[in-house]
N, C-alpha and C positions, 0 to 999 in steps of 0.2 A: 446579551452583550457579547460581542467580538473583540476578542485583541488580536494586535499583529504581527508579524515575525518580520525582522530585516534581517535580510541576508543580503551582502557585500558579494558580488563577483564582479568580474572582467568583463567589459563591456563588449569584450568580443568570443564570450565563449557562448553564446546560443548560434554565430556563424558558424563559431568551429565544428557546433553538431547537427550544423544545417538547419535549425531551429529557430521560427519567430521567438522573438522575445517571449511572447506569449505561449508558444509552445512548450519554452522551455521552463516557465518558469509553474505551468500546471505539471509539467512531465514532473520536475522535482518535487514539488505536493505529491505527486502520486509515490514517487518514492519513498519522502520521508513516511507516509503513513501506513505506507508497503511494511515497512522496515519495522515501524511503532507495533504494526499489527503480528509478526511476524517474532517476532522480541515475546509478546503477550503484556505487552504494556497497553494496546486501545484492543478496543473488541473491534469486531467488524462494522456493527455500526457509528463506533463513533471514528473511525476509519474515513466511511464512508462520507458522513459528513465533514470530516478535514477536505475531503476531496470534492464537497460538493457534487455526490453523488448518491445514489442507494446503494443499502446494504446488497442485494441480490447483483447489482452491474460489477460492485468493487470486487466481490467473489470471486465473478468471472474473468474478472480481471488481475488476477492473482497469476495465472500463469505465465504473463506479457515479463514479467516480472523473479521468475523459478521458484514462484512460494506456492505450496501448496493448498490446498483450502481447508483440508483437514490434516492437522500435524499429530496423527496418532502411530507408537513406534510400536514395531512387530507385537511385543506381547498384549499392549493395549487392544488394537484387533483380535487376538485370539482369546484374551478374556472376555471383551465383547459378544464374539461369534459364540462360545462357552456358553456365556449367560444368556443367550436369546431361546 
């Protein structure tokens, strides 16, 4: 089962960012799930599928976006590197 989201814009803001309708209206899907995932609210798969894509494209597709793919902070790496 699918449900849907309505979101209300301006009938003239996909011109304003040079954007088919439908451009613009996947570019914002990719954001909010950007943002979902990036929060640690969706995993990457289920990311993935909000955007109707794969896990592995959406990853790659993280940086279009300034989110990294893996959000581990300096001590996390050195604990890691530590324990390998």
């Amino acid at each position: 089962m699918s449900l849907q989201l309505k979101i209300d814009y301006p009938a003239t803001l996909p011109d304003a960012l040079q954007k088919t309708r439908e451009q613009f209206e996947q570019e914002a899907k990719w954001a909010m799930a950007v943002k979902l995932f990036e929060m640690k609210r969706l995993s990457s798969g289920m990311a993935a599928e909000l955007v109707g894509t794969d896990r592995v494209s959406f990853l790659l597709n993280l940086h279009h976006y300034g989110v990294a793919m893996i959000d581990l902070t300096e001590d996390e790496l050195l604990t890691d590197v530590e324990n390998a």
